[in-house]
N, C-alpha and C positions, 0 to 999 in steps of 0.2 A: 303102379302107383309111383308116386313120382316120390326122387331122392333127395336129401338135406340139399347137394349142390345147386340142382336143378330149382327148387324153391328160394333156396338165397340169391339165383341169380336173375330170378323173375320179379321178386320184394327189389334188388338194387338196381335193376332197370327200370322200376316201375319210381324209386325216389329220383334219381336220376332227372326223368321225363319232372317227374313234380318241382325239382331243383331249378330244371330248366323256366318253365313255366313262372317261377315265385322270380328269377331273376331277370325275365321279364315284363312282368309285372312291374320292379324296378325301378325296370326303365325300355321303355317299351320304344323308342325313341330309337334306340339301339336297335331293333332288331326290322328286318322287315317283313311284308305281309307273308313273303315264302316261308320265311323261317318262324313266323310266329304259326303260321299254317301247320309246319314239318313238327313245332311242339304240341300242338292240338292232339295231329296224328299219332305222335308217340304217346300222349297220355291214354287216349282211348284205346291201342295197339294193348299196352302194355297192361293194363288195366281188363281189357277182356284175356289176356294170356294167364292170367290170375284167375279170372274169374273161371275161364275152362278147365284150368287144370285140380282147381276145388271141384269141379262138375264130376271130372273124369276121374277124381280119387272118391267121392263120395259115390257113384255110382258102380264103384270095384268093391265098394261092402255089401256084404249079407244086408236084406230090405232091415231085419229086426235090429240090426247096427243103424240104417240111416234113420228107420223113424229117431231110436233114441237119441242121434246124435242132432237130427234133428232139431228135438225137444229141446236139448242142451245151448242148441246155437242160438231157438228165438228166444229163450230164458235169460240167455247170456248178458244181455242189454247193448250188445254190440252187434248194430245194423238192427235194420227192424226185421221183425218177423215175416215180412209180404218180401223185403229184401232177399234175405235164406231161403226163400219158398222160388220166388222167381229165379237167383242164381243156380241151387240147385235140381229146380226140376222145367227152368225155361216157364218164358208168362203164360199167364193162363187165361183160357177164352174169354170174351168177352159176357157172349150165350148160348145157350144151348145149341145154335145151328152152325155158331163157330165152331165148336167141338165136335158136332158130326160133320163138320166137314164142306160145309153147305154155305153159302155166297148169303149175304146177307139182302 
């Protein structure tokens, strides 16, 4: 599971990249296409390192921990409930031949 450090400094990288991003927004004038590029890449970078490491601590609980916690997160009214579902258990098939595995 991961530790207080480790989660602070994925939340301040991830404001960071967003900092970046709002400043330029600004003034977008300033920056160029590489660098406006290189902030794209960190927000999405930084944003899935979040998103996996919620993956990889809810999948370290007992199942009868994640259902509940589960429960709790799409009740919570933060992020939708198809959001929680997708981030921790990855999207879900389209249909039935997606799931077995089978080419559409």
């Amino acid at each position: 599971m991961m530790n207080q450090a480790q989660a602070t400094k994925l939340c301040e990288d991830n404001e960071l990249a967003f900092f970046r991003a709002d400043v330029c927004l600004g003034s977008p004038q300033s920056f160029t296409l590489e660098e406006k590029a290189a902030i794209c890449d960190d927000m999405e970078a930084t944003n899935k390192a979040i998103e996996d490491a919620i993956r990889k601590d809810f999948e370290a609980l007992p199942p009868e921990f994640q259902g509940k916690l589960l429960d709790m997160l799409c009740a919570s009214g933060c992020m939708t409930p198809e959001w929680w579902r997708e981030t921790l258990f990855g999207p879900m098939p389209d249909s039935a031949d997606e799931l077995a595995g089978k080419e559409a």
